[in-house]
N, C-alpha and C positions, 0 to 999 in steps of 0.2 A: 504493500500500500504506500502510496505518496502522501505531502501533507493536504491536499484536494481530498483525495479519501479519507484519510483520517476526520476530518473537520467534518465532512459528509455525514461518516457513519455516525461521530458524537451528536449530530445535527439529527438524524433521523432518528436517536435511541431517545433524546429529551422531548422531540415531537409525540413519539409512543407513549412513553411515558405520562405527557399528560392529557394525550387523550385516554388512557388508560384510567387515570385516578381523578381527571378533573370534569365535571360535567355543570351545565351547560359550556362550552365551550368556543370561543371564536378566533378569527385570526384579522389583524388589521391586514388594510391593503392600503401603503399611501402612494401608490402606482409606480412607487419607482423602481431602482435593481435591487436594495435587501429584499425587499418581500416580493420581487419576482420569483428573488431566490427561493424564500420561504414559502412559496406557494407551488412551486417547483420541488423543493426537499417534501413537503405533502403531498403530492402525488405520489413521489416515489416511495414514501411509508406509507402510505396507505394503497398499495395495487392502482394506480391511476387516476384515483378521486379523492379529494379533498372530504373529512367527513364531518366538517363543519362548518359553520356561515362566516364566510370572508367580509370583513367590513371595513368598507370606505366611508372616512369620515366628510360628509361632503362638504365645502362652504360656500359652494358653489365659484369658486375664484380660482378653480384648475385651470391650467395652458390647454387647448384645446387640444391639442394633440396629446393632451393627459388625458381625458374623457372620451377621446377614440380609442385611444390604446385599451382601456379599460372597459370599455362595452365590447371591443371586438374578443379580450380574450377571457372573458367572463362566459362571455357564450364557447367560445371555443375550447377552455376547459373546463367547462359544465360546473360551474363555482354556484353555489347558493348565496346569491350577492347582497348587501343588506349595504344600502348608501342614503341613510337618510339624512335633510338636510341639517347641519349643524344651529346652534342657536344666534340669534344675532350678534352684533359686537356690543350692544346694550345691553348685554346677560355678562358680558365678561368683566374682571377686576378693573376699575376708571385709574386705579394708578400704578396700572404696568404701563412699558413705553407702545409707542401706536403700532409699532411691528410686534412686538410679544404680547400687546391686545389683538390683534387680528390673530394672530397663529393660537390663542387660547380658544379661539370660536370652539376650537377641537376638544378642547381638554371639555368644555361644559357638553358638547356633541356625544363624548366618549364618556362621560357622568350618567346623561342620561340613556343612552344606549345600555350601559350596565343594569341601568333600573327597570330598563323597557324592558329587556328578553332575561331580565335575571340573572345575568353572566357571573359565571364563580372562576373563569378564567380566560384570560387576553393572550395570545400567542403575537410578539411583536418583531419586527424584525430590527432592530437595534444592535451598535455594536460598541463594544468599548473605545476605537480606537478613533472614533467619530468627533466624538466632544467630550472634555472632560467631565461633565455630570454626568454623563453616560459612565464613564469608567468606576462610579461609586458602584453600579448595578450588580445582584447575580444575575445566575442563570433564572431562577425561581424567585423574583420578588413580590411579597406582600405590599397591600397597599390596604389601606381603613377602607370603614364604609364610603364616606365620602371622597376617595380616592387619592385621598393625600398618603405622602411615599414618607417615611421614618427612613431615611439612608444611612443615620448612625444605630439603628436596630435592625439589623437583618439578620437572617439564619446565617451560621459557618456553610459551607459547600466543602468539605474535603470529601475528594476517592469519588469527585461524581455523586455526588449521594444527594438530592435533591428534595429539599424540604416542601411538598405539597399543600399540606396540610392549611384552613387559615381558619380563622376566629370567624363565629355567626356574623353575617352581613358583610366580609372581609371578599376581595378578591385577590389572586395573584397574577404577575405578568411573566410572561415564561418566555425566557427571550433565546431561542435555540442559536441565532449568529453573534451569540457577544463576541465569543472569540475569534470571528473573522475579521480581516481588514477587506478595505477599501479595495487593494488588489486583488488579494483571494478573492472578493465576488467576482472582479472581471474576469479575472482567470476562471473560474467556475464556469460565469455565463460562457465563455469561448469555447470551455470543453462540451458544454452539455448543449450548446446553441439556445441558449435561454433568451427567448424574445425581450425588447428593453425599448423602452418610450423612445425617438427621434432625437429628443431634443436632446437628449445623452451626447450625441454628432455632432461634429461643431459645422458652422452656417456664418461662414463672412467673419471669420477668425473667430468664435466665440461659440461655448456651448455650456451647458450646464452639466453640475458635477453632481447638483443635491435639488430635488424636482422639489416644489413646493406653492404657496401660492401667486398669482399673479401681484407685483406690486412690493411686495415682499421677499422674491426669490430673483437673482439676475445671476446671470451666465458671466462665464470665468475665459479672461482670454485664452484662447488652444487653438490648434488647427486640426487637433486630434478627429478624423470624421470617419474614423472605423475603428474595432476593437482592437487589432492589432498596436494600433497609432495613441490607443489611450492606454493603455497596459507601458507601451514604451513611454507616455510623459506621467505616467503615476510613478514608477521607478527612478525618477530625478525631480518629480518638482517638491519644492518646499511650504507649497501655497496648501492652506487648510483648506478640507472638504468642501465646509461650511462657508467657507469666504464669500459664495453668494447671496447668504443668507441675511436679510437685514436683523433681524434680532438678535444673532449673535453677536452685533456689534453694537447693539445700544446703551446697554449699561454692565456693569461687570455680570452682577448678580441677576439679569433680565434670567436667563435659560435656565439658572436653578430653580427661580422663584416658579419658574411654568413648572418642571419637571417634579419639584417637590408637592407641586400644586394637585397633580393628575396626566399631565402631559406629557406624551409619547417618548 
């Protein structure tokens, strides 16, 4: 086995895993390449079919070529698709800054999603090596009733051993790609020809690294316009993921206050 397999098969045992012990059970989709992956590693553990509702959280502020992408291959891998629309920006916190109030549409979208279909677990595609909030995460983390994340109380994870378990009204987020990078997906998608939104290509020197919403999300200068070409500028550049993302750059503390809050 290579480290592609390895990361695969740890991929598909924590996917088993909580479909085994966690029920009701869902998977985010926020269309871009972790959760192609992660909706591609579910097929593969499960014989061909996904065996729970993929959920897009919508705010309706997708690139359009997000919203194609996403209906053509919801129908084409037979996903039981759940995109209902997020709540307004009048429902979200008045004093996060205007890009981490627009991007919490989701966290309130994904509050009550939990309460609509009763969910006891979120399968998310996330990865440590993304943004450092992210790297507080396990594999298996707890979150309260009302979806706020305790990141200096988490379960231990030694030997793989993954704490399912949660307190009445609690959910957990079970993030089967913390340990991959940004590379390993590309590399993935290459080996397994894992379909990937357009906008990934760059278009008049420029493309995006990290999909997200309109107004909120811009594209990173590259000329990279095929997998090959993006694989060769992830191995030399020094520029963050996230670098198109406006909220990671508005205030120190804007991404932990979402992430502690409820946010993906």
């Amino acid at each position: 086995m290579d480290d592609l397999d390895e990361l695969e098969a740890d991929s598909l045992f924590i996917l088993r895993e909580a479909y085994s012990r966690v029920r009701p059970l869902a998977l985010l989709w926020s269309l871009g390449k972790d959760s192609n992956v992660l909706i591609w590693l579910a097929r593969k553990a499960f014989l061909g079919r996904v065996p729970f509702p993929v959920m897009h959280l919508d705010t309706g502020l997708e690139f359009p070529e997000a919203y194609a992408f996403r209906d053509r291959y919801a129908q084409e891998w037979g996903l039981d698709l759940i995109a209902d629309p997020c709540p307004p920006l009048e429902a979200t916190d008045p004093t996060l800054p205007p890009a981490s109030r627009v991007a919490a549409r989701k966290t309130e979208g994904l509050r009550a999603a939990i309460q609509r279909y009763g969910l006891s677990g979120l399968i998310a595609g996330i990865r440590r090596d993304e943004q450092a909030t992210r790297a507080k995460e396990r594999v298996v983390s707890p979150r309260a009733e009302d979806g706020n994340w305790e990141f200096r109380d988490q379960p231990p994870e030694f030997w793989d051993l993954y704490n399912l378990d949660r307190p009445p009204g609690a959910h957990v987020r079970i993030h089967p790609l913390l340990r991959w990078t940004e590379l390993d997906v590309w590399r993935y998608i290459a080996r397994e020809n894992i379909p990937v939104c357009e906008l990934y290509f760059a278009r008049n020197g420029r493309r995006f690294r990290s999909l997200g919403e309109i107004g909120i999300t811009h594209p990173v200068v590259s000329d990279a316009a095929d997998i090959p070409a993006i694989l060769a500028e992830l191995r030399v550049t020094t520029e963050p993921e996230r670098g198109g993302r406006s909220m990671d750059n508005e205030t120190e503390d804007a991404f932990e206050r979402l992430r502690v809050g409820g946010y993906l």
